[in-house]
C-alpha positions in Angstrom: 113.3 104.0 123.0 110.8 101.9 125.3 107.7 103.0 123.6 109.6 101.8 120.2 110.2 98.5 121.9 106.4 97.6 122.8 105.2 99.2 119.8 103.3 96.7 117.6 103.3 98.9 114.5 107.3 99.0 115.0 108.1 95.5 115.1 105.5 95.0 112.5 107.1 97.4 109.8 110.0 96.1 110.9 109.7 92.9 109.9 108.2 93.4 106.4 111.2 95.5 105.3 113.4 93.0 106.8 111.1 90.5 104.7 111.5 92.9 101.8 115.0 92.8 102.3 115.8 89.4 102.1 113.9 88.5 99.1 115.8 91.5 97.0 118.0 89.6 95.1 114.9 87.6 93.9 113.0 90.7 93.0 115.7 92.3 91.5 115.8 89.2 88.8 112.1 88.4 88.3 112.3 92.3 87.3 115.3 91.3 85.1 114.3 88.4 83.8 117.3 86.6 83.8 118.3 82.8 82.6 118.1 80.6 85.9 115.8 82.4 88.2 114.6 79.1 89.5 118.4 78.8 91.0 118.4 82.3 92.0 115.2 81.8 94.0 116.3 78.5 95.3 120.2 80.0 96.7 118.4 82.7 98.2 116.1 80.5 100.3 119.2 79.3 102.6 119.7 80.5 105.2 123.1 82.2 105.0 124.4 85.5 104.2 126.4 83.9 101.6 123.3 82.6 99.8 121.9 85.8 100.3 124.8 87.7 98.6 125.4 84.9 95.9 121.8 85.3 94.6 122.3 89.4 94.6 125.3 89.1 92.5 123.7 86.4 90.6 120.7 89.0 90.3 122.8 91.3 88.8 125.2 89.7 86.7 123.6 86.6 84.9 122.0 87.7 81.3 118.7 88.4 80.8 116.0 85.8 78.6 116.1 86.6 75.2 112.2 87.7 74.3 110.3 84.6 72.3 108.3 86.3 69.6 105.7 84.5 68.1 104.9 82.0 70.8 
């Protein structure tokens, strides 16, 4: 467990998926293209768990953009 602790490779990886992690609920509605991803992004930049689990639900729940044609 000490090598893992002065392993720069470790803590690196680490932080990118926790990085990865944290901007999920972004992600997951750019993918979606849902209405108000501006609010999503903005709710999950606080710094709360709250915020963090508002914007996933948000994510997931809110209805997608209904494809322009034409434009």
């Amino acid at each position: 467990m000490n090598v893992l602790a002065h392993s720069f490779i470790f803590w690196t990886a680490l932080i990118f998926a926790l990085l990865g992690l944290y901007i999920l609920p972004t992600v997951i509605a750019a993918i979606r293209r849902v209405e108000g991803l501006g609010w999503i992004i903005v709710i999950n930049l606080l710094p709360s768990g709250v915020g963090w689990l508002a914007a996933l639900i948000a994510a997931i729940a809110l209805p997608r953009k209904e494809p322009t044609f034409g434009r």
